[in-house]
MMTF fields as JSON, N, C-alpha, C and O atoms, coordinates in Angstrom:
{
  "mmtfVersion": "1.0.0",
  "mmtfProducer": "UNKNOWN",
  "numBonds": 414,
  "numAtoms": 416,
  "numGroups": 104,
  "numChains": 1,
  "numModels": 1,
  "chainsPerModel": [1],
  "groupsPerChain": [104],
  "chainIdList": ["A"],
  "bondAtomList": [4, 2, 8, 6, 12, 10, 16, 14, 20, 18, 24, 22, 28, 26, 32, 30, 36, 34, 40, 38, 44, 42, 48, 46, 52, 50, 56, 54, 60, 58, 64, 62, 68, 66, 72, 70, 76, 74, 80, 78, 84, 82, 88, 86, 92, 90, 96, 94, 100, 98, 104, 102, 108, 106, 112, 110, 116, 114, 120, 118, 124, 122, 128, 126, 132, 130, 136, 134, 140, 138, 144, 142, 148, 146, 152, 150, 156, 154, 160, 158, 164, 162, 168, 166, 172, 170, 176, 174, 180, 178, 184, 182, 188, 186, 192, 190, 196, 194, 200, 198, 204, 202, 208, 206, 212, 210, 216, 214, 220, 218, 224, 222, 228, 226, 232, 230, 236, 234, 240, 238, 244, 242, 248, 246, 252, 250, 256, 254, 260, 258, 264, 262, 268, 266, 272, 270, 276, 274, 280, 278, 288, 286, 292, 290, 296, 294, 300, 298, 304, 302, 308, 306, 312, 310, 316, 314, 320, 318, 324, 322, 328, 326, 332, 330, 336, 334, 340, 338, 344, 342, 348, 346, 352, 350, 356, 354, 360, 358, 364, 362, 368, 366, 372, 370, 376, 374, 380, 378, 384, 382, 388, 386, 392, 390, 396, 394, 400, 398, 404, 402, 408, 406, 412, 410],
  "bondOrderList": [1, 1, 1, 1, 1, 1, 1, 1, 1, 1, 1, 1, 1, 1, 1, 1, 1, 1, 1, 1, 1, 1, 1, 1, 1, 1, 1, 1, 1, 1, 1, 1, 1, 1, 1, 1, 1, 1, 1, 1, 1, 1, 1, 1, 1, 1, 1, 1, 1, 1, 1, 1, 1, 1, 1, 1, 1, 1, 1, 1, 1, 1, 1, 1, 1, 1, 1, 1, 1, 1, 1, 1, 1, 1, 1, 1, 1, 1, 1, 1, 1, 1, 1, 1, 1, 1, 1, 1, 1, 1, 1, 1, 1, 1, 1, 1, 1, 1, 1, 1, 1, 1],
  "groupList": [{"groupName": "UNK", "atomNameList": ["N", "CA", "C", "O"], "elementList": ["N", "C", "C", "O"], "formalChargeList": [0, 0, 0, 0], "bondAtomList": [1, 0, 2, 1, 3, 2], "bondOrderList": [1, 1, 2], "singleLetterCode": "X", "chemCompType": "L-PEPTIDE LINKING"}],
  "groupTypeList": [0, 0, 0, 0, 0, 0, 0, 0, 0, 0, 0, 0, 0, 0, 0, 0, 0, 0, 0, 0, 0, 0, 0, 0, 0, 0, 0, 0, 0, 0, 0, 0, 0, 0, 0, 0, 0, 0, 0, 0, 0, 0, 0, 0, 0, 0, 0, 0, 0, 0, 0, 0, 0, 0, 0, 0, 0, 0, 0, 0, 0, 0, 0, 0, 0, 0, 0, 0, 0, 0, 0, 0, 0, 0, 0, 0, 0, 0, 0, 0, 0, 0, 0, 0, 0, 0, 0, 0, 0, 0, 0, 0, 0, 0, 0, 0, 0, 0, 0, 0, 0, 0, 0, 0],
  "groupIdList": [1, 2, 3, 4, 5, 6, 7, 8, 9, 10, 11, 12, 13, 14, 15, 16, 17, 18, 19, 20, 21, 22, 23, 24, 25, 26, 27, 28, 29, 30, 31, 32, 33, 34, 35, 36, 37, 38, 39, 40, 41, 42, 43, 44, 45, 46, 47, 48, 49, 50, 51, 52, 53, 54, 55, 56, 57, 58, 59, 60, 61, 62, 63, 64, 65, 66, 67, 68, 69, 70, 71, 72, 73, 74, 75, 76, 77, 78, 79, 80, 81, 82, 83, 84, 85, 86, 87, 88, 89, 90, 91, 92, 93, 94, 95, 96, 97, 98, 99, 100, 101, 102, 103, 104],
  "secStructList": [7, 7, 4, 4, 4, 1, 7, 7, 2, 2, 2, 2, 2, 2, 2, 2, 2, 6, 6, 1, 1, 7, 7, 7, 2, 2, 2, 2, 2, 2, 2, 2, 2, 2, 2, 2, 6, 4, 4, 4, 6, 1, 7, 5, 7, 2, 2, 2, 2, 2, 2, 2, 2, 6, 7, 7, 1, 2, 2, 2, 2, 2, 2, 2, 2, 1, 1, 6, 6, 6, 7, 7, 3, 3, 3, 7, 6, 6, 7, 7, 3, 3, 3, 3, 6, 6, 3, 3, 1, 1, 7, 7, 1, 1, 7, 3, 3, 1, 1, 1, 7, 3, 3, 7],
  "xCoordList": [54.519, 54.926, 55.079, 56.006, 54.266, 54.607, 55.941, 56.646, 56.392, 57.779, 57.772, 58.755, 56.656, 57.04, 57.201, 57.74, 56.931, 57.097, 58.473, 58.45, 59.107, 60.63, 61.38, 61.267, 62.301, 62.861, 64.104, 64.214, 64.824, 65.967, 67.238, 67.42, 68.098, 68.53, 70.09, 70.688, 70.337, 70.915, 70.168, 70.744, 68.553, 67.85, 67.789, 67.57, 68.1, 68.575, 70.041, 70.303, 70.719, 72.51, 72.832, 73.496, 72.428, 72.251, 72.047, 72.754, 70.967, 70.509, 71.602, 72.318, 71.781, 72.364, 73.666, 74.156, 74.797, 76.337, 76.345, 77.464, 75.765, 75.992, 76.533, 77.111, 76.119, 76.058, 77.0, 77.409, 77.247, 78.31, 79.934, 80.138, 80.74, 82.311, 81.777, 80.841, 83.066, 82.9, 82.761, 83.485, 81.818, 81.32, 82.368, 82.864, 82.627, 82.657, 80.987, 80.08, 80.7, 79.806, 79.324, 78.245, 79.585, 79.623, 78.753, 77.624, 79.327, 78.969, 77.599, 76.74, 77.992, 76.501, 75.024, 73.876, 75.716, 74.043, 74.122, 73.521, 74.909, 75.125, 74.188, 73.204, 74.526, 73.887, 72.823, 72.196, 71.998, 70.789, 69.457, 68.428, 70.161, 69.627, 69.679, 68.846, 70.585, 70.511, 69.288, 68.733, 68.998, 67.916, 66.945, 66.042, 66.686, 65.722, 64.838, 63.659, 65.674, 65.303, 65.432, 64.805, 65.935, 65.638, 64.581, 63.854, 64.115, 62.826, 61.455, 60.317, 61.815, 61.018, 59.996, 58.86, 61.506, 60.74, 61.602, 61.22, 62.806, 63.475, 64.807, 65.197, 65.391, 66.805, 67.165, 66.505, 68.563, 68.766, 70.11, 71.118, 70.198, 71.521, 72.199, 71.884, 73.051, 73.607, 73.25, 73.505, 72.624, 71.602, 70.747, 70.807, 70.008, 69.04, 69.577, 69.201, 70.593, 71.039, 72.062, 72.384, 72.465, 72.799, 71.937, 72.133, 70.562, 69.563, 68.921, 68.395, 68.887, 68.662, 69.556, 68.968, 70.89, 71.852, 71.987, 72.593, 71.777, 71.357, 73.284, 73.986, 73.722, 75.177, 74.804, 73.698, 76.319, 76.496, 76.26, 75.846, 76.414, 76.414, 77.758, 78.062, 78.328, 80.05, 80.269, 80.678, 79.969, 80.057, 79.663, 80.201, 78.06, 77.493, 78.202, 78.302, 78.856, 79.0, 80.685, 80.915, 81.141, 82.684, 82.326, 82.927, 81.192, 80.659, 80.494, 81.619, 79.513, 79.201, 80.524, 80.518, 81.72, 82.761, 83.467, 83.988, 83.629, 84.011, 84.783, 84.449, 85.087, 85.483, 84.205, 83.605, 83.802, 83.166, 81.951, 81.063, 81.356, 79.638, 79.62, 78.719, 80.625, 80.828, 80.949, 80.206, 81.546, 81.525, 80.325, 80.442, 78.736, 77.807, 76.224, 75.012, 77.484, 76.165, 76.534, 77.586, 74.944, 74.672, 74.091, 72.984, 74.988, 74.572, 74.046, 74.267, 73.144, 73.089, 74.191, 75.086, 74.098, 74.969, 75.009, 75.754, 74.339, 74.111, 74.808, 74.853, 75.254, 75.237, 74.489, 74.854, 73.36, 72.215, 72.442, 72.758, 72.226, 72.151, 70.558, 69.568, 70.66, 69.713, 69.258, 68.161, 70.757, 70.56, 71.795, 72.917, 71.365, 72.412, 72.307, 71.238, 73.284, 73.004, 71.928, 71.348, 71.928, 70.315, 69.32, 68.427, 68.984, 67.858, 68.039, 68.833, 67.064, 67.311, 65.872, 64.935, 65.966, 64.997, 64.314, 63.279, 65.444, 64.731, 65.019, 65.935, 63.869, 64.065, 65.49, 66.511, 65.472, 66.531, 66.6, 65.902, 67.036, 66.977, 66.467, 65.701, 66.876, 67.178, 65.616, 64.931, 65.51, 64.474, 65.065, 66.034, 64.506, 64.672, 63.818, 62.739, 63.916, 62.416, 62.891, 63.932, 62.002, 62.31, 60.794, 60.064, 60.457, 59.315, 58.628, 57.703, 58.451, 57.679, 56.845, 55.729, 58.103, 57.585, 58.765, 59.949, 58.154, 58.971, 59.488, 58.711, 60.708, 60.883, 61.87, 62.799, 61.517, 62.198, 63.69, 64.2],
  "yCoordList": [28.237, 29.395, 28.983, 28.259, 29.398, 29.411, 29.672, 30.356, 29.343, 29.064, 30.65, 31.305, 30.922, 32.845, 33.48, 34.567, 33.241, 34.019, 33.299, 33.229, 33.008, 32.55, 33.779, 34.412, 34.456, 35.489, 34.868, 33.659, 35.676, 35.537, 35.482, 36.306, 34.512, 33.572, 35.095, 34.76, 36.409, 37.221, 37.8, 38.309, 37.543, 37.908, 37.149, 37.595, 35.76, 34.544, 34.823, 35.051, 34.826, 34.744, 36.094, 36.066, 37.098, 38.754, 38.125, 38.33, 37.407, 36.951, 36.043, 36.295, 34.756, 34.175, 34.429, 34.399, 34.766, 35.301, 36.145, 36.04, 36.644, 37.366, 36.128, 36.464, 34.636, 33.551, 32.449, 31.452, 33.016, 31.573, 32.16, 33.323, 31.283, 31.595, 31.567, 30.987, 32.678, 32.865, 31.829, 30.915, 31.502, 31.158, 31.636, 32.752, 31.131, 31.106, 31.385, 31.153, 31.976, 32.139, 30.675, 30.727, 29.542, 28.488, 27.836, 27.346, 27.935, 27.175, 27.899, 27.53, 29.335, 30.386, 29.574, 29.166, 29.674, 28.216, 27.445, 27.565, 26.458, 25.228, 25.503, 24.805, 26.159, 26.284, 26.873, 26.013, 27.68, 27.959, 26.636, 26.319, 26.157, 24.549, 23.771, 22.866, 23.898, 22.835, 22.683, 21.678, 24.327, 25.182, 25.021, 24.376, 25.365, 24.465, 23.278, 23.097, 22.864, 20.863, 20.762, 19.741, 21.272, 20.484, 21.048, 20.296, 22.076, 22.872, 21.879, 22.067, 20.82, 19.991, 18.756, 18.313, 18.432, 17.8, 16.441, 15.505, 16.264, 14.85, 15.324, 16.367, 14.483, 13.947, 14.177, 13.739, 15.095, 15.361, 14.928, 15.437, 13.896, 13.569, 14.463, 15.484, 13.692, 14.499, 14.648, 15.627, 13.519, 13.651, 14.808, 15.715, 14.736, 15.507, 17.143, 17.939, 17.12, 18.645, 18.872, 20.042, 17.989, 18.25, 18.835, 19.856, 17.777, 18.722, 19.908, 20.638, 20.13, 21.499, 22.43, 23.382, 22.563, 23.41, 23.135, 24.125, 22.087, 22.023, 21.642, 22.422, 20.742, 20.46, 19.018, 18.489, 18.345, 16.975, 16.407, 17.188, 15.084, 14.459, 14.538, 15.001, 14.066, 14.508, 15.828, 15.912, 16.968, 17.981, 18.647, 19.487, 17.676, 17.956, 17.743, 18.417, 16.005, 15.152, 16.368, 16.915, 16.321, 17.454, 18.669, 19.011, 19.494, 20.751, 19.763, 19.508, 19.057, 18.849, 18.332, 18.256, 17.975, 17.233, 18.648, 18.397, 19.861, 20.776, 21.455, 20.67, 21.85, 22.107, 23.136, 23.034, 24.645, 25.596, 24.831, 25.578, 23.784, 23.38, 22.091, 22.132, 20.972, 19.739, 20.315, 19.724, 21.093, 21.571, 21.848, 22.163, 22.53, 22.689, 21.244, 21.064, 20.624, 19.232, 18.191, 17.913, 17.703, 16.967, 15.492, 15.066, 14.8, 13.524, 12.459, 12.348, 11.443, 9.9, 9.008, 9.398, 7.651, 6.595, 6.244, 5.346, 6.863, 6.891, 8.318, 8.653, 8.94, 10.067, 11.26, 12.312, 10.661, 12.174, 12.916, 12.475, 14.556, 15.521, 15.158, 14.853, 15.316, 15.565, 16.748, 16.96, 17.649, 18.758, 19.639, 19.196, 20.998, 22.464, 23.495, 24.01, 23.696, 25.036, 25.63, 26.711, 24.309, 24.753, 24.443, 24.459, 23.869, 23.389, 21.67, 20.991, 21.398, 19.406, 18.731, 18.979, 17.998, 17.063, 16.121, 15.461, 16.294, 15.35, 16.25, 17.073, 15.965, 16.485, 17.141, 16.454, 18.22, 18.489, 19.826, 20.775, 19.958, 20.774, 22.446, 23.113, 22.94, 24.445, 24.499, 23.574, 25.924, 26.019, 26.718, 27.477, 26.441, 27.89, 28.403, 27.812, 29.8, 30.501, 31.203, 31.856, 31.1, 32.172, 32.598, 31.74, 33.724, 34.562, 34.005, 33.527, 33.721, 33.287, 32.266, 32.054, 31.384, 29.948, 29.329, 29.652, 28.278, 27.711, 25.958, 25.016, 25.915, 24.334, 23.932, 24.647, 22.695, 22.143, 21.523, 21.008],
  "zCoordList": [-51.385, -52.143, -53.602, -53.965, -54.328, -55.978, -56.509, -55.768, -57.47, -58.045, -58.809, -59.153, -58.909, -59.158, -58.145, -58.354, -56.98, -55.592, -55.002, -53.773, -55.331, -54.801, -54.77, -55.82, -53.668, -54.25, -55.277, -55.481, -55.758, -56.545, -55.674, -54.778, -55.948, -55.693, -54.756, -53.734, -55.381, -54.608, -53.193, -52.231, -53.378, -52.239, -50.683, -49.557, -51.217, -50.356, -50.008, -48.827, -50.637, -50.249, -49.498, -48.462, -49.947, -48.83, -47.176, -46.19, -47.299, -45.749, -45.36, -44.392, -46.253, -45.267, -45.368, -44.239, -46.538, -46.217, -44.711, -44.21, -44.182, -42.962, -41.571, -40.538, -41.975, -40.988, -41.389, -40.794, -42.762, -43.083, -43.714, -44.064, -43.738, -43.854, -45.451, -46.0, -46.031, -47.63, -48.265, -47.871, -49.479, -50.397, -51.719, -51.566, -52.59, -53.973, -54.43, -53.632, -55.989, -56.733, -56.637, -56.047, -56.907, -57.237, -55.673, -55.713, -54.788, -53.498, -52.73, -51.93, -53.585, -52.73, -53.865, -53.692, -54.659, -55.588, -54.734, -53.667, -55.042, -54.452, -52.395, -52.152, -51.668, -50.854, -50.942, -50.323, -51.205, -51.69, -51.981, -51.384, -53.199, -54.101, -52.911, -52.877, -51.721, -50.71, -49.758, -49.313, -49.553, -48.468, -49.294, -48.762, -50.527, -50.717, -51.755, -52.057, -51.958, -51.677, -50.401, -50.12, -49.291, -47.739, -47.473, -46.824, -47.676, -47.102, -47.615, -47.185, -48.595, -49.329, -48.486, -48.656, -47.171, -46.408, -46.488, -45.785, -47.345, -48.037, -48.194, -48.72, -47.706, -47.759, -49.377, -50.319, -49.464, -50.802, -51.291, -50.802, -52.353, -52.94, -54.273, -54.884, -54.324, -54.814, -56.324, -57.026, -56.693, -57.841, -57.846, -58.676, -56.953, -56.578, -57.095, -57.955, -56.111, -55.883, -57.465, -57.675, -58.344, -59.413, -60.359, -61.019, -60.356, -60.925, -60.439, -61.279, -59.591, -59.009, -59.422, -59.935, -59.408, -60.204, -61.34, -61.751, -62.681, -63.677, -63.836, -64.479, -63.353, -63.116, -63.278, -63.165, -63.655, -63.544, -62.368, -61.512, -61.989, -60.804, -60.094, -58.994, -60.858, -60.352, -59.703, -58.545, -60.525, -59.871, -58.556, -57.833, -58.501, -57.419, -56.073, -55.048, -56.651, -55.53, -54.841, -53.762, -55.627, -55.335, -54.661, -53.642, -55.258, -54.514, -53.398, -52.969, -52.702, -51.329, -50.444, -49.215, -51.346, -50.802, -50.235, -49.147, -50.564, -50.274, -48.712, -47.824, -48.501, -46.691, -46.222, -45.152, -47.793, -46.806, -47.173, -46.761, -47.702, -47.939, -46.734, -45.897, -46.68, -46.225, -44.682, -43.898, -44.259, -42.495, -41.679, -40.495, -43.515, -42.622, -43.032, -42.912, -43.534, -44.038, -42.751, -42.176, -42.574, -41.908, -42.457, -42.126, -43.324, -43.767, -42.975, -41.769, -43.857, -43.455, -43.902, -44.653, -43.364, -43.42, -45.26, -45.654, -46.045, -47.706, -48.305, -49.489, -47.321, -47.777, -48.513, -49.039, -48.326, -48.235, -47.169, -46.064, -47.59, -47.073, -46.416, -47.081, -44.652, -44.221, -43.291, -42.775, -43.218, -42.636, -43.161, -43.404, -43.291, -44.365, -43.154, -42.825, -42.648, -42.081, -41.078, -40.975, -40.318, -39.619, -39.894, -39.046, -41.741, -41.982, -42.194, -42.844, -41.439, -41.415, -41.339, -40.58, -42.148, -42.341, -41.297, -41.392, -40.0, -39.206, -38.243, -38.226, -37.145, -35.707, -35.131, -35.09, -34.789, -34.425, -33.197, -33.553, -32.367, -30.781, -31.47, -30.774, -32.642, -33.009, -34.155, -34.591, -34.334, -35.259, -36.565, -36.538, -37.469, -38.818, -38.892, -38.914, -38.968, -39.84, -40.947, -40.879, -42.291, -43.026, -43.577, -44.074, -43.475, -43.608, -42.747, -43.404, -41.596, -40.715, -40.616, -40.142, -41.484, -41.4, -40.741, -40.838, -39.98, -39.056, -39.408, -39.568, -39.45, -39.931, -38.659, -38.284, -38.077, -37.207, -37.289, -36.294]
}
């Protein structure tokens, strides 16, 4: 999908707020930027996901430290995010789809 065909970032959070405990403005980015850099295919730090929200590293690392973001991350022994909410980088029993694409 081209970076002009992304919906906007309220078109994403509509769908998924229906599945997750309240968000702050702040954590509904922050999860979004998570879904997708994981949809990427790679384990995402917190570097990573800082530049994706255009935030410090610190900040990042505190957003993921969080209770409502940290309850649905699935880290490695480095602490990369390798799975958000259903979406994970590695093999895992459940599927995601969004527009009828399917990620394991």
């Amino acid at each position: 999908m081209a970076i002009s065909q992304v919906p906007p970032l309220d078109d994403y959070w509509r769908k998924l707020e229906l599945h997750l405990p309240p968000f702050s403005h702040e954590e509904q980015r922050a999860a979004v930027a998570l879904y997708r850099e994981l949809a990427k295919g790679e384990a995402v730090d917190s570097d990573q996901l800082a530049r994706a929200l255009g935030i410090s590293s610190a900040e990042s690392h505190a957003l993921l430290q969080r209770d409502s973001i940290k309850g649905h991350v699935y880290a490695d022994s480095q602490g990369r995010v390798l799975g958000f909410g259903g979406l994970a980088t590695t093999p895992m029993h459940h599927r995601f789809e969004v527009d009828g694409r399917h990620y394991a």
